[in-house]
PyMOL commands that place a pseudoatom at each C-alpha (Angstrom):
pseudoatom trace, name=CA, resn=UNK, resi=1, chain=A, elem=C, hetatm=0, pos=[-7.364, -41.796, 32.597]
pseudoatom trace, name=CA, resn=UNK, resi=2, chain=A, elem=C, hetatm=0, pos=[-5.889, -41.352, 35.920]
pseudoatom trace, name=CA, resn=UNK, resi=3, chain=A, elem=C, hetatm=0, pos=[-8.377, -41.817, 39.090]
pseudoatom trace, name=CA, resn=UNK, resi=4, chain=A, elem=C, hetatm=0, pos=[-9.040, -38.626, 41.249]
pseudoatom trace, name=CA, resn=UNK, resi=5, chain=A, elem=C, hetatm=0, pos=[-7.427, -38.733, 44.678]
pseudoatom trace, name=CA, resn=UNK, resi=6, chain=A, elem=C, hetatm=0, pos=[-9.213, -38.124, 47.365]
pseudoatom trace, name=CA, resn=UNK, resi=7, chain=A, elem=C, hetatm=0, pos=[-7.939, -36.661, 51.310]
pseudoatom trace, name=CA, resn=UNK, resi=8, chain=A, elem=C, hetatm=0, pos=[-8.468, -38.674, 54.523]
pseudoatom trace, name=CA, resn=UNK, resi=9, chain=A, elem=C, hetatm=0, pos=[-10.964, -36.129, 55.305]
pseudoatom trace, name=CA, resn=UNK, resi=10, chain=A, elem=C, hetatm=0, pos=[-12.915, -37.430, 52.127]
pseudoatom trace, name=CA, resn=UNK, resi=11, chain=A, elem=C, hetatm=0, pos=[-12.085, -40.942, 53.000]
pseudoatom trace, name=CA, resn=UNK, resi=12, chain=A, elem=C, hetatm=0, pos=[-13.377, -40.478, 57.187]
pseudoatom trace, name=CA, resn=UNK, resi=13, chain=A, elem=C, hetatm=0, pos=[-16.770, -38.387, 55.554]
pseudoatom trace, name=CA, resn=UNK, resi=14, chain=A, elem=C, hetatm=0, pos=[-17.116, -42.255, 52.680]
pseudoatom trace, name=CA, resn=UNK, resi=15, chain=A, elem=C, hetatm=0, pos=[-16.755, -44.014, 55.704]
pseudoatom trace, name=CA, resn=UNK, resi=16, chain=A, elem=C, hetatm=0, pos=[-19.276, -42.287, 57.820]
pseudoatom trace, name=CA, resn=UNK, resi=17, chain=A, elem=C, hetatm=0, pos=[-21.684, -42.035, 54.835]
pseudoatom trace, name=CA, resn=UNK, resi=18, chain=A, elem=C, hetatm=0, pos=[-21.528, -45.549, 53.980]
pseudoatom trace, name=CA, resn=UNK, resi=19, chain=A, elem=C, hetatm=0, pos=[-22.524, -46.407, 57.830]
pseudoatom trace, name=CA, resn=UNK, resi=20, chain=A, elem=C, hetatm=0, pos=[-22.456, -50.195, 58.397]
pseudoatom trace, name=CA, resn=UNK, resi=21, chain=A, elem=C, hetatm=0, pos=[-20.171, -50.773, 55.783]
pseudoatom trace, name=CA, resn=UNK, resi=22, chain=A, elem=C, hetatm=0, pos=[-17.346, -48.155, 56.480]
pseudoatom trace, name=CA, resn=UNK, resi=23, chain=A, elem=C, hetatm=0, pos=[-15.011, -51.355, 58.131]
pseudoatom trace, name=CA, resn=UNK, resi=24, chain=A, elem=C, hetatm=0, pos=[-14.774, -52.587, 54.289]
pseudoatom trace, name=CA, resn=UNK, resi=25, chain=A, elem=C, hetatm=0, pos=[-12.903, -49.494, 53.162]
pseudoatom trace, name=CA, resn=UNK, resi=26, chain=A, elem=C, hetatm=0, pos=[-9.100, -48.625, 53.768]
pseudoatom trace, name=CA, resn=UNK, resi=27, chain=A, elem=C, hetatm=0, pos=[-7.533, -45.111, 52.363]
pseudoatom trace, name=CA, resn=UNK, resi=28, chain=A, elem=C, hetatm=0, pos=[-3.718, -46.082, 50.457]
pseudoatom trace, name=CA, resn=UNK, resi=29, chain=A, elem=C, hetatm=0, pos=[-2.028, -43.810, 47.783]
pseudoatom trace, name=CA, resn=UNK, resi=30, chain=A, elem=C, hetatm=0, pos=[-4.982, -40.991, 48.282]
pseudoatom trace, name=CA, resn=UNK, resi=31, chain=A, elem=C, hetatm=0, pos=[-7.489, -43.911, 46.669]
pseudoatom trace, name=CA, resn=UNK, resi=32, chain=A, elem=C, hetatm=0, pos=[-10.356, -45.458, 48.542]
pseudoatom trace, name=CA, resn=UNK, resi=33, chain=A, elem=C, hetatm=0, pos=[-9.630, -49.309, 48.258]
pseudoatom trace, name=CA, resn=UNK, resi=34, chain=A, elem=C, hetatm=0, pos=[-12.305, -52.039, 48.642]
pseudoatom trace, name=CA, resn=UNK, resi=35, chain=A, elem=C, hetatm=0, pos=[-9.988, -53.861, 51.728]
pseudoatom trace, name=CA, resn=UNK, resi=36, chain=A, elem=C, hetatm=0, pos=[-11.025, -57.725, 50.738]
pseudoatom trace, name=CA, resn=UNK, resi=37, chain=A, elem=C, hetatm=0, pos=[-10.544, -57.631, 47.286]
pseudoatom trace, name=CA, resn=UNK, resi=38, chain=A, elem=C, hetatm=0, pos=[-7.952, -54.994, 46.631]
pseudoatom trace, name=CA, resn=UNK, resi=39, chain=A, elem=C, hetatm=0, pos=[-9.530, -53.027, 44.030]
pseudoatom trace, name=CA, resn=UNK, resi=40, chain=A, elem=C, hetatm=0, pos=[-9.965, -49.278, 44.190]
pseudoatom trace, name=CA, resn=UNK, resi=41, chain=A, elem=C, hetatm=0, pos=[-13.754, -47.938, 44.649]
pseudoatom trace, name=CA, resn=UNK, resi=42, chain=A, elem=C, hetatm=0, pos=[-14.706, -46.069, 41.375]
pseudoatom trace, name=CA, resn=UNK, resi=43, chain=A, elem=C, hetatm=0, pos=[-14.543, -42.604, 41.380]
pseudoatom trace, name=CA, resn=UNK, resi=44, chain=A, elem=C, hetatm=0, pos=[-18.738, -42.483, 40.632]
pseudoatom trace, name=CA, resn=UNK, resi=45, chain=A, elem=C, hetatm=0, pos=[-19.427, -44.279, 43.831]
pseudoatom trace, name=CA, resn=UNK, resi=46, chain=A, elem=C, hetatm=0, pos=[-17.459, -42.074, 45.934]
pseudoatom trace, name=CA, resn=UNK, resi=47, chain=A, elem=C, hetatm=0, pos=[-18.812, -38.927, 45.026]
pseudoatom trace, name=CA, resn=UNK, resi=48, chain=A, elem=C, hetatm=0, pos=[-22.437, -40.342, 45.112]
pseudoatom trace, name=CA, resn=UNK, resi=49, chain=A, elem=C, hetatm=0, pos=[-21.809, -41.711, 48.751]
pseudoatom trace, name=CA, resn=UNK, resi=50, chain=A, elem=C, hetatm=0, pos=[-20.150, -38.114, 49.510]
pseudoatom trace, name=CA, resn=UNK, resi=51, chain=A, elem=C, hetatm=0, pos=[-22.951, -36.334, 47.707]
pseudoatom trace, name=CA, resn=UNK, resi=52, chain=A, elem=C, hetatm=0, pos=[-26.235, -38.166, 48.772]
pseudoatom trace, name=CA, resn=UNK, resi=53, chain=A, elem=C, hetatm=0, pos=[-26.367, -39.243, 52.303]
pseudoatom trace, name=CA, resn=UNK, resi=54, chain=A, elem=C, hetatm=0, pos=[-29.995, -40.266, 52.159]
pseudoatom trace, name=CA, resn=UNK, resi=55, chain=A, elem=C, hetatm=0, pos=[-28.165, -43.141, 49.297]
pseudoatom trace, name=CA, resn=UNK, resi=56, chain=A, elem=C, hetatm=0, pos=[-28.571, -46.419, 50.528]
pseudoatom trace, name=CA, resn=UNK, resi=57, chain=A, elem=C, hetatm=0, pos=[-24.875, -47.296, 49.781]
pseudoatom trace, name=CA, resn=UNK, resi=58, chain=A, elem=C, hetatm=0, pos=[-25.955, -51.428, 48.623]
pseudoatom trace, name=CA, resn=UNK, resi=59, chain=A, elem=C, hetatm=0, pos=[-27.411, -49.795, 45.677]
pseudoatom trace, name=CA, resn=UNK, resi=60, chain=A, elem=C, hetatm=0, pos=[-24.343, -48.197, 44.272]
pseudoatom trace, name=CA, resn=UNK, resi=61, chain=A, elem=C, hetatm=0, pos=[-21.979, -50.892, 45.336]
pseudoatom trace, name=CA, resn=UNK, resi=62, chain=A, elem=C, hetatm=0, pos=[-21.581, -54.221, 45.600]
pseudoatom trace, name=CA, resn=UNK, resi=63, chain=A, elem=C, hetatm=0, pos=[-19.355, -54.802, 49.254]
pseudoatom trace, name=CA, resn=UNK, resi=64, chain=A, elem=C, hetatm=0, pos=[-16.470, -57.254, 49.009]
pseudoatom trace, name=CA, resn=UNK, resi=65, chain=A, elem=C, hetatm=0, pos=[-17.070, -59.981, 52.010]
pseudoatom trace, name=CA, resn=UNK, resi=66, chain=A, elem=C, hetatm=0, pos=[-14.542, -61.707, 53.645]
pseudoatom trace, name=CA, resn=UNK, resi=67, chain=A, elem=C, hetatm=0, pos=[-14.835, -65.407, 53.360]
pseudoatom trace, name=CA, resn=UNK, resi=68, chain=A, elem=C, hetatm=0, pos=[-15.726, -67.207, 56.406]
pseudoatom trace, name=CA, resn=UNK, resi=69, chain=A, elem=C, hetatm=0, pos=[-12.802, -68.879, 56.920]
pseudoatom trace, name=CA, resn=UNK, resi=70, chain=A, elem=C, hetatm=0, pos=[-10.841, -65.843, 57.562]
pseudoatom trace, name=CA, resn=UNK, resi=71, chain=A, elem=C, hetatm=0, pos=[-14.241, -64.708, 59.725]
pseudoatom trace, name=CA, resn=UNK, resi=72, chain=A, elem=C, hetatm=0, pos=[-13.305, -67.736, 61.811]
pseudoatom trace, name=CA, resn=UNK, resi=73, chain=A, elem=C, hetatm=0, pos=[-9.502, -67.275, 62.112]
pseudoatom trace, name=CA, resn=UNK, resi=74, chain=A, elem=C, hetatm=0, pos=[-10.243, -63.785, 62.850]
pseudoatom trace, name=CA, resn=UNK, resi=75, chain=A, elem=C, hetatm=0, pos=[-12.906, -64.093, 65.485]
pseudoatom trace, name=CA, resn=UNK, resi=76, chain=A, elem=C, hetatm=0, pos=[-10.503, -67.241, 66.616]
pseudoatom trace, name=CA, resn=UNK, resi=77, chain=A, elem=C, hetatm=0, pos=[-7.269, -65.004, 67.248]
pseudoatom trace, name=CA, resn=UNK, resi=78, chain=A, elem=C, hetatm=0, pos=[-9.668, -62.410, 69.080]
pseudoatom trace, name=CA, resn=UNK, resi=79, chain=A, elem=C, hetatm=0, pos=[-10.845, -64.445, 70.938]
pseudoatom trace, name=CA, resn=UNK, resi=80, chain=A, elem=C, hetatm=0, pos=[-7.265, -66.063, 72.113]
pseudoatom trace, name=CA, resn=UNK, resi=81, chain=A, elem=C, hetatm=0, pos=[-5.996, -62.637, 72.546]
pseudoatom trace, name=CA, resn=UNK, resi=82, chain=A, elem=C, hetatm=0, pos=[-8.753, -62.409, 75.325]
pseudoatom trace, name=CA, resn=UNK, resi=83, chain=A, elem=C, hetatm=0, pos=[-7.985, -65.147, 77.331]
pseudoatom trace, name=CA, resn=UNK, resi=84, chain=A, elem=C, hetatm=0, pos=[-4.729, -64.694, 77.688]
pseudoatom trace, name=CA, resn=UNK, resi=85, chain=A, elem=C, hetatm=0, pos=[-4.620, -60.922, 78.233]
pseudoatom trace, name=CA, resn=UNK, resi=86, chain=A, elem=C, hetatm=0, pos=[-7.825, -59.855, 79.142]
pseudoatom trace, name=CA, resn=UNK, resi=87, chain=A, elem=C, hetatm=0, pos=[-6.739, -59.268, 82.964]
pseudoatom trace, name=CA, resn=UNK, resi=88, chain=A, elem=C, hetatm=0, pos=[-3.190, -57.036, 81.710]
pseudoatom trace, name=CA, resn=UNK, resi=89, chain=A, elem=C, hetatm=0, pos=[-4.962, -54.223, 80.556]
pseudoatom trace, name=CA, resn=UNK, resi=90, chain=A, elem=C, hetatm=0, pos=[-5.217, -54.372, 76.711]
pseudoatom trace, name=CA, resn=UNK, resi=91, chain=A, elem=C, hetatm=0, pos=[-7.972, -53.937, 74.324]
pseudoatom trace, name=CA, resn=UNK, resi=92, chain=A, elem=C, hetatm=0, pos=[-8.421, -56.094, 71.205]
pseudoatom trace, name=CA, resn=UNK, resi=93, chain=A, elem=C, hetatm=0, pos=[-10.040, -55.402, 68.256]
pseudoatom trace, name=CA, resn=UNK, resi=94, chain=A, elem=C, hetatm=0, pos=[-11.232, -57.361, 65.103]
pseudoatom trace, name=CA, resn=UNK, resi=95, chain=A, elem=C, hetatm=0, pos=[-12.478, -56.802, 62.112]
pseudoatom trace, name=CA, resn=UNK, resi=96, chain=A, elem=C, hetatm=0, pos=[-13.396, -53.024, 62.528]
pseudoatom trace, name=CA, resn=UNK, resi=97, chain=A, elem=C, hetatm=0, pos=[-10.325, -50.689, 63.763]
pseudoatom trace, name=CA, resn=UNK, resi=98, chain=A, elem=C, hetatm=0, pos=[-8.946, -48.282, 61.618]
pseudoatom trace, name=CA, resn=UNK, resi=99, chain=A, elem=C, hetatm=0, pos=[-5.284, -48.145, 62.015]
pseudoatom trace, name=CA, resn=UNK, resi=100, chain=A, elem=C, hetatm=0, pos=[-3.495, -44.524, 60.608]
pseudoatom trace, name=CA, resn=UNK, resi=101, chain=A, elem=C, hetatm=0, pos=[-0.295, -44.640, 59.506]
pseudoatom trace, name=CA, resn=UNK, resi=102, chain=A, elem=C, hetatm=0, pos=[1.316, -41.470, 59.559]
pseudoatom trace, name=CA, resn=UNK, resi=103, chain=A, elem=C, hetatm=0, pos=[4.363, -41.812, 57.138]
pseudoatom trace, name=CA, resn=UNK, resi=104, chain=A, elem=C, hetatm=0, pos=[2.409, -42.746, 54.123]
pseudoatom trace, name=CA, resn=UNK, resi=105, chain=A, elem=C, hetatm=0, pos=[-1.182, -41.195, 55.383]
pseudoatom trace, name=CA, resn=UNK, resi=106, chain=A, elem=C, hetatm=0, pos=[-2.779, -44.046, 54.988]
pseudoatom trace, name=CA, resn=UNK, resi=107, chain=A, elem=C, hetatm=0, pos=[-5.835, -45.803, 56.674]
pseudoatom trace, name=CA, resn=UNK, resi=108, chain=A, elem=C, hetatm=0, pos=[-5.810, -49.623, 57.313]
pseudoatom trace, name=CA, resn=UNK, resi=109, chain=A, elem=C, hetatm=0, pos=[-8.021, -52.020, 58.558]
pseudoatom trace, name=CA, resn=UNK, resi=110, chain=A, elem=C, hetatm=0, pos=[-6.456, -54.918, 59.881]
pseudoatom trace, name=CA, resn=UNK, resi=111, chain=A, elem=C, hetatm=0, pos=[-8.098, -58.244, 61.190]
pseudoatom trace, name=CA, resn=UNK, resi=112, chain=A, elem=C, hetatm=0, pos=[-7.164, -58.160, 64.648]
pseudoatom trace, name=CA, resn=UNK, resi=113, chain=A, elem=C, hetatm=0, pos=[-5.338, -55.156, 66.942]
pseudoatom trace, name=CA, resn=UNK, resi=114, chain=A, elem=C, hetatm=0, pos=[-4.072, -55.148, 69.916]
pseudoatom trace, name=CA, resn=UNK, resi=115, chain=A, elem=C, hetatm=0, pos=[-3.451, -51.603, 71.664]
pseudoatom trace, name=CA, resn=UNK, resi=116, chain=A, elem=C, hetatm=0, pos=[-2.752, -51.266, 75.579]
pseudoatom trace, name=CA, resn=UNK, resi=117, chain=A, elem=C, hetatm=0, pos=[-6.220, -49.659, 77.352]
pseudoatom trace, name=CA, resn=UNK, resi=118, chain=A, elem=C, hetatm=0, pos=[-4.676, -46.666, 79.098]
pseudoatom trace, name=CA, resn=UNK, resi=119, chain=A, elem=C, hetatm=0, pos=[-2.410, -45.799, 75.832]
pseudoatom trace, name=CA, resn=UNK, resi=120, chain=A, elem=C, hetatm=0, pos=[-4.991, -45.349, 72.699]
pseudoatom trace, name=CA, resn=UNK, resi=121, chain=A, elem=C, hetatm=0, pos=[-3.964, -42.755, 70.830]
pseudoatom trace, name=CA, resn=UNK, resi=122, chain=A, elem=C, hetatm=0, pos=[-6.285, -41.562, 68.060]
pseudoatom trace, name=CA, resn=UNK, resi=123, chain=A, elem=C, hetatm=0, pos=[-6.642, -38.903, 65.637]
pseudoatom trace, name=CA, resn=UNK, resi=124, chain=A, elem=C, hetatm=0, pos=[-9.137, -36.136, 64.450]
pseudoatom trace, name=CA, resn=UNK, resi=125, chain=A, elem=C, hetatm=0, pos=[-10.646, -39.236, 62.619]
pseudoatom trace, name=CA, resn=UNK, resi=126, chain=A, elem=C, hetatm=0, pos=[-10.950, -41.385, 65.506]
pseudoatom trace, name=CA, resn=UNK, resi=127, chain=A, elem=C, hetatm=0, pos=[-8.124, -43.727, 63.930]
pseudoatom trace, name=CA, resn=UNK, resi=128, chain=A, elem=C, hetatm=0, pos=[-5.474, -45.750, 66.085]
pseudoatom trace, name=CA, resn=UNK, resi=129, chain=A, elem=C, hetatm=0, pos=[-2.128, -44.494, 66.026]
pseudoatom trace, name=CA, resn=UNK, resi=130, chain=A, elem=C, hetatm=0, pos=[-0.408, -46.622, 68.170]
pseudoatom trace, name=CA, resn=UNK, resi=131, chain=A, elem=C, hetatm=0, pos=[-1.294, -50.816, 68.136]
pseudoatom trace, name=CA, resn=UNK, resi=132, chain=A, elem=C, hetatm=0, pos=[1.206, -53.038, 69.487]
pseudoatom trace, name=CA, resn=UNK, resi=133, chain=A, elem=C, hetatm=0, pos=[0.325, -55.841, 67.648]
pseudoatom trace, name=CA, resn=UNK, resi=134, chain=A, elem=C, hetatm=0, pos=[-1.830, -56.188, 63.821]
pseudoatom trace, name=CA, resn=UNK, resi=135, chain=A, elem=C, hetatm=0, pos=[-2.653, -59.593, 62.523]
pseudoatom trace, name=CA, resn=UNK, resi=136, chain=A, elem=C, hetatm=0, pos=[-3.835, -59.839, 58.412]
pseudoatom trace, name=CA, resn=UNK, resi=137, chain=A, elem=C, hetatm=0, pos=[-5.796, -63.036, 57.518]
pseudoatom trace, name=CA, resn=UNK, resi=138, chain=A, elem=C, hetatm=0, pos=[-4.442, -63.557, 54.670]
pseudoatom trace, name=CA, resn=UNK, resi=139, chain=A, elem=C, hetatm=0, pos=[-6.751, -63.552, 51.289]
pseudoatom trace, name=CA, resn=UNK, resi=140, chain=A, elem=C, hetatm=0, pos=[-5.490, -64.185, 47.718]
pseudoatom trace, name=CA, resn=UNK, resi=141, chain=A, elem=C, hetatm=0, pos=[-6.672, -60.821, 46.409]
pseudoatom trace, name=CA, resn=UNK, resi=142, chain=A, elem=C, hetatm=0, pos=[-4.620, -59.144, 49.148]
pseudoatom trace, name=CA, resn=UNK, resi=143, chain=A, elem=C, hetatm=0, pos=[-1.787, -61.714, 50.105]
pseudoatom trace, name=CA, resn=UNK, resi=144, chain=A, elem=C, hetatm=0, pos=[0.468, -59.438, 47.656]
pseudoatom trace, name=CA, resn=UNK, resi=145, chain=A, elem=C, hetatm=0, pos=[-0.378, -56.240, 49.734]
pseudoatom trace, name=CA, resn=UNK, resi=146, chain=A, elem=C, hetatm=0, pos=[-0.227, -58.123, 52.746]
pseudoatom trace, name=CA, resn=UNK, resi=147, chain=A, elem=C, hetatm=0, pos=[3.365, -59.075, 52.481]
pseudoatom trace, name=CA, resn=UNK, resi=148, chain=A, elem=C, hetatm=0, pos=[4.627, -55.452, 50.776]
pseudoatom trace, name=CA, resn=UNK, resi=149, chain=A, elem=C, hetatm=0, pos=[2.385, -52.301, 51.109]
pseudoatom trace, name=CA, resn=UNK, resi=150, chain=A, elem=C, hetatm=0, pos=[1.482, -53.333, 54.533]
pseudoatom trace, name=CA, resn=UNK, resi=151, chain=A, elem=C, hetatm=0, pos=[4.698, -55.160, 56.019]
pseudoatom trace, name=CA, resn=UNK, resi=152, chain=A, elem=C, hetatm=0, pos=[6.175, -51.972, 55.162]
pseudoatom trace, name=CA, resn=UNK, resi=153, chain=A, elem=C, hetatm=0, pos=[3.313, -49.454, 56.458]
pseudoatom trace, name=CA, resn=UNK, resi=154, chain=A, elem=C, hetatm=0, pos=[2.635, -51.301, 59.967]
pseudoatom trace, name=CA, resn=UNK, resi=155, chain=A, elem=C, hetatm=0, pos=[6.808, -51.273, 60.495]
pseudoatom trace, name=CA, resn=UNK, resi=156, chain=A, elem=C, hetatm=0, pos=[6.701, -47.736, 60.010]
pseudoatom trace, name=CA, resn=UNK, resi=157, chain=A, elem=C, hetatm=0, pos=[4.477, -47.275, 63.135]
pseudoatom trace, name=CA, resn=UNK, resi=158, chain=A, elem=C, hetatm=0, pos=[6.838, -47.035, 65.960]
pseudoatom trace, name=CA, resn=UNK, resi=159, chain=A, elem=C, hetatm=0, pos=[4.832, -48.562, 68.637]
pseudoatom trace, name=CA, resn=UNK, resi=160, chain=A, elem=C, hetatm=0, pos=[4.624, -51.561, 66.512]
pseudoatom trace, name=CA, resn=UNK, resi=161, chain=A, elem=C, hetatm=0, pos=[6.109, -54.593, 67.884]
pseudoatom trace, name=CA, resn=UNK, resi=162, chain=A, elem=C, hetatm=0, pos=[4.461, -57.259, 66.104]
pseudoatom trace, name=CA, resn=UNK, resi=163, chain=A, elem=C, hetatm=0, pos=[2.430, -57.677, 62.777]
pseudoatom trace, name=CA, resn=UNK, resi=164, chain=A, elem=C, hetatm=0, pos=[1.509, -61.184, 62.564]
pseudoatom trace, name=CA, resn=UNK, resi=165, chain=A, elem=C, hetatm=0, pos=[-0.064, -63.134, 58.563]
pseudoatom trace, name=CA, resn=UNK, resi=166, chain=A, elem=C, hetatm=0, pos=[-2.064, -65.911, 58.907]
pseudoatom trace, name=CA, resn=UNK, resi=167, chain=A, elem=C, hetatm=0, pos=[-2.907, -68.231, 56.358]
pseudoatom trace, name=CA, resn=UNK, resi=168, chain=A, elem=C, hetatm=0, pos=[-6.147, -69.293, 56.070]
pseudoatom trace, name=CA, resn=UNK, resi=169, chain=A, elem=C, hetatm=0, pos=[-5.441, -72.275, 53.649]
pseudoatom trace, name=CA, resn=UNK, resi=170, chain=A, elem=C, hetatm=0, pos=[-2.898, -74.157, 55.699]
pseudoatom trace, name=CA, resn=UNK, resi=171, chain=A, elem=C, hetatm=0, pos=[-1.538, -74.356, 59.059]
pseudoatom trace, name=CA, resn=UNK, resi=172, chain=A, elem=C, hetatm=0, pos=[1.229, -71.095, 59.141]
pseudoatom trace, name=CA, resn=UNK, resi=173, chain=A, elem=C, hetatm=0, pos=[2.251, -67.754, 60.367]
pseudoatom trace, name=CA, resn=UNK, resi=174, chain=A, elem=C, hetatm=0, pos=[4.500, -65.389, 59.096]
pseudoatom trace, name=CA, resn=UNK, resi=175, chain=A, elem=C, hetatm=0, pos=[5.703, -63.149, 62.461]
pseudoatom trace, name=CA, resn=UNK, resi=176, chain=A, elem=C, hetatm=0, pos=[7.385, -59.826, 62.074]
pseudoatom trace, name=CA, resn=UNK, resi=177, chain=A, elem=C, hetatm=0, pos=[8.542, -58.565, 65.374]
pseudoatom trace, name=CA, resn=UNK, resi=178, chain=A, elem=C, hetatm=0, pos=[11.275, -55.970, 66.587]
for i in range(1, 178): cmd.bond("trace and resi %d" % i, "trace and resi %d" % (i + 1))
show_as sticks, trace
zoom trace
């Protein structure tokens, strides 16, 4: 049996509903997908996060974590970023931006983003439309999706000019750029 698809309007509402956990979620081929491990949120947790707000959402589901190597890399990169750009006018996220990309309506969450201040562009769902540069820590449940689905997504946004994958079991970076 086929899963139910869902709209980006459901996906924004799981998101808000599940609160403090909403940066673990990413919206591809009209699923909600668990963004760590990959694997599409059953169809029973969504509508009970949807249904009940007063649901605390640990109950229902057990959240994917990333490991803390990739927190490091992550928070590493960020933290780079800011030195060396802090004074040019950009903003730099990790962990927690929601990146829309129009051509296949989907929602994803990279690790770090990188958007110029005066030049965010978001839309009805408060989602980033235009980074300049996405880095993916790399995970094995993902590193397929990181490679395909996503090389292909993020190249598709035309302010794009840079998506970076970082390995967090050895010393390398794979760098798309136009």
């Amino acid at each position: 049996m086929q899963n139910p698809t869902f709209t980006l309007s459901d996906y924004a509402q799981f998101c808000e509903k599940a609160s403090e956990y909403s940066n673990f979620f990413e919206f591809a081929n009209q699923q909600i997908v668990d963004r760590h491990s990959g694997i599409i949120v059953p169809n029973q947790v969504i509508k009970a996060v949807l249904e009940q707000n007063e649901q605390e959402f640990t109950n229902i589901y057990q959240v994917t974590m990333a490991t803390f190597f990739h927190l490091r890399i992550s928070s590493n990169i960020e933290k780079e970023l800011w030195r060396l750009l802090e004074d040019l006018g950009f903003e730099i996220y990790a962990d927690g931006c929601s990146v829309y990309i129009k051509l296949t309506n989907k929602v994803r969450i990279p690790d770090v983003v990188l958007v110029k201040i005066n030049e965010i562009v978001l839309n009805e769902f408060d989602q980033l439309n235009n980074p300049l540069l996405v880095v993916e820590v790399l995970s094995p449940s993902t590193q397929k999706t990181d490679f395909n689905a996503k090389l292909t997504e993020y190249q598709s946004i035309p302010s794009l000019q840079e998506y970076l994958i970082v390995s967090q079991n050895e010393a390398k970076i794979w760098q798309y750029a136009r």
